[in-house]
C-alpha positions as CSV (number, residue, x, y, z in Angstrom):
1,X,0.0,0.0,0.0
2,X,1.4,3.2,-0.7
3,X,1.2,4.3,3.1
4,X,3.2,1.2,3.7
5,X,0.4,-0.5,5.4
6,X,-0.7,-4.2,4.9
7,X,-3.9,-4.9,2.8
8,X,-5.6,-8.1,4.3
9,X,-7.7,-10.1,2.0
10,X,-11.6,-10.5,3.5
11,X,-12.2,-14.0,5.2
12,X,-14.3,-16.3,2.8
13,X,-17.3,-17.6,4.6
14,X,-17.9,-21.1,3.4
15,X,-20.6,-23.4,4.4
16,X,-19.3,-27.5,4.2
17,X,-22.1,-29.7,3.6
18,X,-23.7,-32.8,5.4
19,X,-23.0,-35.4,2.9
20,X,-23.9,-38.6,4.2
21,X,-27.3,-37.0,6.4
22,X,-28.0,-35.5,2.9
23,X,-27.8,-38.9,0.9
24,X,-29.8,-40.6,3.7
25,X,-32.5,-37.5,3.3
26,X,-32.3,-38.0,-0.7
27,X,-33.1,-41.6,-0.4
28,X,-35.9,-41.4,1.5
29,X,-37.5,-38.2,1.0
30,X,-40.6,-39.1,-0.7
31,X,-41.3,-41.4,1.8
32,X,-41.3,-39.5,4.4
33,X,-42.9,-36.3,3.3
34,X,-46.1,-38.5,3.2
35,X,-45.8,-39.8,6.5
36,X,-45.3,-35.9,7.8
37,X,-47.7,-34.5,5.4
38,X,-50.0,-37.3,6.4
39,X,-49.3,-36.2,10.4
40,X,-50.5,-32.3,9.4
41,X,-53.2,-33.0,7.4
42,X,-55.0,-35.0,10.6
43,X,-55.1,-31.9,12.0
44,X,-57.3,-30.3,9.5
45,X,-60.5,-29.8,10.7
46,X,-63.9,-29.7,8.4
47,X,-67.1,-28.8,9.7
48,X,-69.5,-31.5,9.8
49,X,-71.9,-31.4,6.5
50,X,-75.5,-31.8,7.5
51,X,-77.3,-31.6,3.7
52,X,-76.6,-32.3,0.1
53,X,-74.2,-34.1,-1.7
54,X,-71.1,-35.6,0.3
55,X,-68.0,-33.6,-0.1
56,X,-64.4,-34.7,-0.1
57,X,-62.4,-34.4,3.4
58,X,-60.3,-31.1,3.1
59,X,-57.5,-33.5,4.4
60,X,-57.2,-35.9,1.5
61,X,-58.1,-33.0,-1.0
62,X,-54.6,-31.3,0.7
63,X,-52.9,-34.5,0.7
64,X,-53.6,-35.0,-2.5
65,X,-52.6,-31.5,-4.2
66,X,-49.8,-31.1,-2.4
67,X,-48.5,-34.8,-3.8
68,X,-49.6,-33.5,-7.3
69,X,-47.4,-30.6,-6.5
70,X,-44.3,-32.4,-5.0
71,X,-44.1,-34.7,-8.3
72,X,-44.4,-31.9,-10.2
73,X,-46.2,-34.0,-13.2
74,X,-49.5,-33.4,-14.4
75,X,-53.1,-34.2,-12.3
76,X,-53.7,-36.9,-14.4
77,X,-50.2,-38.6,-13.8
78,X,-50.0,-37.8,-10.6
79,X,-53.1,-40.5,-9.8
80,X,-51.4,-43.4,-9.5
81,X,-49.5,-41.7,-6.6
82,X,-52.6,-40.7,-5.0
83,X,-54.5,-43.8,-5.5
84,X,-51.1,-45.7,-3.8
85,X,-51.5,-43.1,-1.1
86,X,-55.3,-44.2,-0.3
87,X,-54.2,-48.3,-0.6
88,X,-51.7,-47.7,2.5
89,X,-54.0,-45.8,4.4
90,X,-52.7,-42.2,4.1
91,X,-55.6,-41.1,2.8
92,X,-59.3,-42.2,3.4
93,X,-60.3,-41.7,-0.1
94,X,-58.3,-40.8,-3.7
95,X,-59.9,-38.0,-4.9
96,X,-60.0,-37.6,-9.0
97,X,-57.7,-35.5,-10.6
98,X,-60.5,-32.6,-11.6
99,X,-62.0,-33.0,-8.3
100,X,-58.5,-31.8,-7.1
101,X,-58.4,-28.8,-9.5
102,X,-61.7,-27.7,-8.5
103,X,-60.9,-27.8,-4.8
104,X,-57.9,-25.9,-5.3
105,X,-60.2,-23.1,-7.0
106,X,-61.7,-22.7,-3.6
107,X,-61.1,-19.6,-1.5
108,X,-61.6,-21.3,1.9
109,X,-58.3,-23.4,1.0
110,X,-56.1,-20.5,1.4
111,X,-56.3,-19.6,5.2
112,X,-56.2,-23.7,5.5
113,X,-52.9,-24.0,3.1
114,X,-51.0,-21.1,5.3
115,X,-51.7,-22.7,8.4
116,X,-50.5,-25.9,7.3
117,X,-46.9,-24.1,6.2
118,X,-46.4,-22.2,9.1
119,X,-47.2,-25.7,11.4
120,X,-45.2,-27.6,9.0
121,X,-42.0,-25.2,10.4
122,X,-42.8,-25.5,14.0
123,X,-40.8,-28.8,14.8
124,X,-37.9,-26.3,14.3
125,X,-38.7,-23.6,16.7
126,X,-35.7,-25.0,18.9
127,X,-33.3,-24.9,16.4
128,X,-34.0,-21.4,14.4
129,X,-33.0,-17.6,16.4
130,X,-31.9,-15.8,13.4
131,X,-34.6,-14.9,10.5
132,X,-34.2,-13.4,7.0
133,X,-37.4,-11.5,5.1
134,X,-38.3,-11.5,1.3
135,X,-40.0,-12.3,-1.7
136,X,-39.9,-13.2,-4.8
137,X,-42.4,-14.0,-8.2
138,X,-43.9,-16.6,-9.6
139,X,-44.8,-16.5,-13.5
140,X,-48.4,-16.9,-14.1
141,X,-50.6,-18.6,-17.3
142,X,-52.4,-15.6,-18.1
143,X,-52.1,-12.1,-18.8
144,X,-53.5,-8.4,-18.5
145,X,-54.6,-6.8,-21.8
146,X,-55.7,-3.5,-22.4
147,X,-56.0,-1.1,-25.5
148,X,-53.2,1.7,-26.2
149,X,-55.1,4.8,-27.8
150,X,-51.5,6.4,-28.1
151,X,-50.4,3.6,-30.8
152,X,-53.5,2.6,-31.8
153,X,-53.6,-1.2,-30.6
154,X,-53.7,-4.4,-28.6
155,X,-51.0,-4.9,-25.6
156,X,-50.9,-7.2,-23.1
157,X,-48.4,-8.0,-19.7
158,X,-48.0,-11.5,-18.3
159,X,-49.5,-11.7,-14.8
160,X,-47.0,-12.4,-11.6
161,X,-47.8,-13.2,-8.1
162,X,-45.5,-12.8,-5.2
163,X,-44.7,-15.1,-2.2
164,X,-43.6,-12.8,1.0
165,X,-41.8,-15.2,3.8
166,X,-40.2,-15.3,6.8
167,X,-37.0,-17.8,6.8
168,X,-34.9,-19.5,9.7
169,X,-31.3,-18.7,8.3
170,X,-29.6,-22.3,10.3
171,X,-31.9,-24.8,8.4
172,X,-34.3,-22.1,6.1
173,X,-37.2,-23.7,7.1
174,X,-40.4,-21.0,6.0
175,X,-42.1,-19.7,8.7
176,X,-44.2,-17.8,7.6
177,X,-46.1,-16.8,3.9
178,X,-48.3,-14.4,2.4
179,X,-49.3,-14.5,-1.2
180,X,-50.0,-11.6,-2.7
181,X,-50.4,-9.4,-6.3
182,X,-46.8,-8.6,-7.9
183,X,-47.4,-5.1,-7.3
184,X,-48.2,-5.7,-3.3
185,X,-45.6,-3.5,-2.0
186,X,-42.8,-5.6,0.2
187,X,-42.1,-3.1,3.5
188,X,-46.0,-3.3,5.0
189,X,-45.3,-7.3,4.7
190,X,-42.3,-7.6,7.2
191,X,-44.7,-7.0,10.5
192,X,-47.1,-9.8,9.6
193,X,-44.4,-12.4,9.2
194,X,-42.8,-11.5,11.7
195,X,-45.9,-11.5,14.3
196,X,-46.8,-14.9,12.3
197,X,-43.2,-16.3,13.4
198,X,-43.4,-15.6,16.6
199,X,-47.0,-16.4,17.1
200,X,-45.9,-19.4,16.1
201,X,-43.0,-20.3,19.3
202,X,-40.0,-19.0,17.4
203,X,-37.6,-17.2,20.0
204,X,-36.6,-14.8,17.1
205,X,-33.0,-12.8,18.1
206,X,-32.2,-11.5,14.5
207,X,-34.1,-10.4,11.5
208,X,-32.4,-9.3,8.4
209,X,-33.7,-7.9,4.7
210,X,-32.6,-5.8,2.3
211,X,-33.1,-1.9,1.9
212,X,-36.5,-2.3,0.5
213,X,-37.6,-2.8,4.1
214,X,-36.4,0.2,6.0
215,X,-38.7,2.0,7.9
216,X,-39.6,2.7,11.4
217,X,-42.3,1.2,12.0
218,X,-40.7,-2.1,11.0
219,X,-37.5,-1.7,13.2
220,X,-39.5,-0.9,15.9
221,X,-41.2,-4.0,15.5
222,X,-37.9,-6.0,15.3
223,X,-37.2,-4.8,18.7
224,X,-40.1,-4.9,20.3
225,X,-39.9,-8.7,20.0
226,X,-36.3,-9.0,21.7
227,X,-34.8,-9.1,17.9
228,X,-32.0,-7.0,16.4
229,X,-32.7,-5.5,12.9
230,X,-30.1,-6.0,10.5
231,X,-31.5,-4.1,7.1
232,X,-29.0,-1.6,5.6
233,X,-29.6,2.2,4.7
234,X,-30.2,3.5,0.9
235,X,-28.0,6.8,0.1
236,X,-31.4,8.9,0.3
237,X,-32.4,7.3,3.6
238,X,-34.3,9.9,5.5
239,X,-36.6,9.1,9.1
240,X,-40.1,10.7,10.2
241,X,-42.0,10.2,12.9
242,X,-40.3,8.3,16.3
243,X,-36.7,7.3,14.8
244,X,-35.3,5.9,18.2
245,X,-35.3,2.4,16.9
246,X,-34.0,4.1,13.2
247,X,-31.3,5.6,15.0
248,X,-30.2,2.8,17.0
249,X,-29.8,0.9,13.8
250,X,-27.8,3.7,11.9
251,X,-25.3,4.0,14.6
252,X,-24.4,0.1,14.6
253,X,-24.3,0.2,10.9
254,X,-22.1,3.6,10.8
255,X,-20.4,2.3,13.6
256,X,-19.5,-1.4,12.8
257,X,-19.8,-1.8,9.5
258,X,-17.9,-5.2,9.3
259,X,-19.7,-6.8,11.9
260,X,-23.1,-5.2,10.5
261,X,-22.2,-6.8,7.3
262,X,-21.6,-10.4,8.8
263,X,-25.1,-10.5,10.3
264,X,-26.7,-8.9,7.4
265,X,-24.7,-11.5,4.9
266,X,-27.4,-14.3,6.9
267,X,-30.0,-12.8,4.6
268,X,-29.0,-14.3,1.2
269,X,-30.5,-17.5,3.1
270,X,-34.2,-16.6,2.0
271,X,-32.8,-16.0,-1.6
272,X,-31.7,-19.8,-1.5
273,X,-34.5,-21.4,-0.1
274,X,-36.5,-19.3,-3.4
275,X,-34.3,-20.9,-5.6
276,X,-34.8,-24.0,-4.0
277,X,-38.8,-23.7,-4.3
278,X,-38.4,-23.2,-7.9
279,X,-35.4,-26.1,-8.8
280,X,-37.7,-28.1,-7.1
281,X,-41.2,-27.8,-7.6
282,X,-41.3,-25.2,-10.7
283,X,-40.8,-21.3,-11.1
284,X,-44.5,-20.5,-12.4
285,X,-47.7,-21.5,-11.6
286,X,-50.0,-24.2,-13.5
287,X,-53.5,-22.8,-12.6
288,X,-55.6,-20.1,-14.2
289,X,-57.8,-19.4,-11.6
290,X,-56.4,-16.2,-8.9
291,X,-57.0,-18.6,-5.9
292,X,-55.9,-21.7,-7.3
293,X,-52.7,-19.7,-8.4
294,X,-52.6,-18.3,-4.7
295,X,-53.0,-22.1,-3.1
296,X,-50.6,-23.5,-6.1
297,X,-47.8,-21.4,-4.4
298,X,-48.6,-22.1,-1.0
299,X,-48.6,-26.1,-1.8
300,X,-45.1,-25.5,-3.3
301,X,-44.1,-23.8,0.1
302,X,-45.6,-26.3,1.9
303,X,-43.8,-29.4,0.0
304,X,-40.3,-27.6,0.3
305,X,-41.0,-27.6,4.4
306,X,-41.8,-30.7,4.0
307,X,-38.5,-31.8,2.4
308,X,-36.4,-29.1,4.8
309,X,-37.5,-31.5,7.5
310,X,-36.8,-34.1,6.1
311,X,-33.3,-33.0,6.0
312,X,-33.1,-31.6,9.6
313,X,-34.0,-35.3,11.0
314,X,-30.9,-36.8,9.5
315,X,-28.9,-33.5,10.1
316,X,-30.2,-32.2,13.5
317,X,-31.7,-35.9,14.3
318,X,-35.3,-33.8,15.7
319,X,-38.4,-35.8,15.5
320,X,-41.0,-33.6,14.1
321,X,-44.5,-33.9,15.6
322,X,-47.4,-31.3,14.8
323,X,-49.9,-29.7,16.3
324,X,-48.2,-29.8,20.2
325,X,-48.9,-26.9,22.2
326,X,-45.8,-24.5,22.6
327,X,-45.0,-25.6,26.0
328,X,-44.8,-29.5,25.2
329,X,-42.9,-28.7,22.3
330,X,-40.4,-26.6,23.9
């Protein structure tokens, strides 16, 4: 260096890989997701149906979908998995491939379907502290058109929807989901998945996310739950309102920069459990419907949990049960 000090190169964070709990996870994943997907859906309950004609059980509809989903093949091809599932006693009954679709079409599945995600993550709550915050698109079937006077034709956008989650950074498990319209801002987002999370058991001690989700009112939030915000400043950053939590934040950040950036560095966790939703289970959405496309993404949330655990009994040896109250489970 021209001072005649000694440039240090940055330390390269690396993060070794299980090998031989991952193999024994690959082998039998499918497997066990059914036996844990069987152990949530028991806990869905349907109100009893006094008239008409008899409905499916919302429990073998779910199993089913989210089966159809985790194989990734059509309805139609996914049968023979289903009809297996019913023939070992998974499922009561195998429900058709179009009754599927036109359950997933229903409304009341959504509330169901983000229940079952955020219990499907609670076998972890002793295992995750530190959380990360985004979202991210999913490419839909159909598209908004409209008329341009100003060049006198036709034009048309291809419709998105976005998944907003809440993700333990050890084994990034999702804890929480919302499903929204691409053009659902992000910041309003981070208070509900947070609440969600800890709602849920999770002793949260770190929340990171990217500049899109500055404000005060969600560092204040962050702290008021025992948590320390790690979200960076944009150049143009400017406070209203109560900024004691803002201020707090921009003197660790000014202040510690390196160490800021080492907590802040457990964010690009949510960005690779995205990824792995879409490697695994597809980047777009098969349904036209709004809700089905809604429930379609909340299924493919639902069978990556499903696998994360998977993974976390051979790596963490835990032995996920559902539905305990928080106490018991701790």
């Amino acid at each position: 260096m021209p001072d005649g000090s000694v440039a240090t190169a940055e330390k390269s964070y690396t993060y070794p890989q299980n090998w031989p709990a991952y193999n024994r996870a690959q082998c039998e994943e499918k497997e066990r997701v059914q036996i844990l997907l069987k152990g949530l859906c028991d806990g869905v309950v349907q109100a009893p149906q006094k008239t008409g004609r008899p409905r499916l059980q919302f429990s073998d509809v779910i199993f089913g979908a989210t089966m159809k989903v985790y194989s990734t093949v059509s309805g139609r091809r996914a049968t023979t998995d289903i009809r297996e599932a019913a023939k070992s006693g998974m499922i009561e009954h195998a429900p058709s491939y179009n009754s599927l679709f036109r359950y997933v079409e229903r409304p009341e599945l959504l509330p169901i379907l983000t229940m079952l995600v955020e219990e499907s993550a609670t076998p972890l709550r002793a295992l995750e502290q530190k959380f990360a915050g985004d979202s991210t698109g999913f490419a839909t079937n159909t598209y908004n058109r409209w008329f341009d006077h100003k060049y006198g034709e036709e034009k048309k956008e291809q419709r998105w929807i976005k998944a907003h989650a809440m993700v333990g950074t050890l084994t990034n498990v999702i804890t929480a989901v919302k499903v929204t319209e691409s053009y659902e801002a992000d910041c309003p987002e981070l208070k509900g998945l947070l609440a969600t999370t800890v709602a849920n058991g999770f002793d949260v001690k770190e929340v990171s996310a990217d500049k899109a989700y500055l404000s005060n009112g969600n560092l204040a939030a962050i702290e008021a739950v025992g948590a320390v915000p790690y979200i960076p400043f944009k150049s143009n950053s400017n406070p209203t309102g109560n900024t004691e939590a803002w201020d707090r934040l921009y003197h660790h950040y000014s202040l510690n920069k390196r160490e800021f950036a080492r907590h802040y560095n457990q964010r690009s966790n949510v960005e690779s459990t995205f990824s792995s939703v879409k490697r695994k289970f597809g980047h777009s959405v098969r349904s036209k419907c709004i809700d089905a496309q809604y429930n379609e993404v909340l299924l493919k949330c639902l069978c990556y949990n499903l696998t994360t655990l998977v993974h976390s009994i051979h790596e963490f040896g835990i032995e996920p049960k559902f539905w305990m109250p928080q106490s018991e489970a701790a």
